[in-house]
C-alpha positions, 0 to 999 in steps of 0.5 A: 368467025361465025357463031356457027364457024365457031361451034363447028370448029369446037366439034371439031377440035374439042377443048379439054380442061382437067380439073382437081379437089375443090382447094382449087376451085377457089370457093366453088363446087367442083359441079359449078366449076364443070358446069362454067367449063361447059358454058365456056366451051369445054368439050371434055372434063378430066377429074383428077386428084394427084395429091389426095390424103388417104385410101382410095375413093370408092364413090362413084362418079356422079353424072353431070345434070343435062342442063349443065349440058346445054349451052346458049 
């Protein structure tokens, strides 16, 4: 397969990672974490964080930078 067959194909059958709290991210950010996913070719994040301790989070989610968009 192409380079170009490949990224195609990941446009067209997109590759999903869910993600939880940073315990599971063995000593990263859960940013370095996306950012590796992206670089990897995961074309969609889920956050989620089944088992939290205490009141709901009232933060807003932050936006990815636009370099962790791009890929080489």
């Amino acid at each position: 397969m192409t380079k170009e067959e490949h990224v195609r194909h990941l446009l067209e059958d997109p590759v999903y990672a869910i993600m939880g709290n940073e315990e599971l991210c063995l000593g990263r950010s859960n940013m370095d974490v996306a950012k590796e996913l992206i670089a990897a070719g995961v074309t969609i994040i889920q956050y989620r964080e089944k088992h939290r301790n205490g009141a709901p989070s009232t933060k807003k989610p932050k936006p990815l930078p636009s370099s962790a968009m791009t890929t080489t």
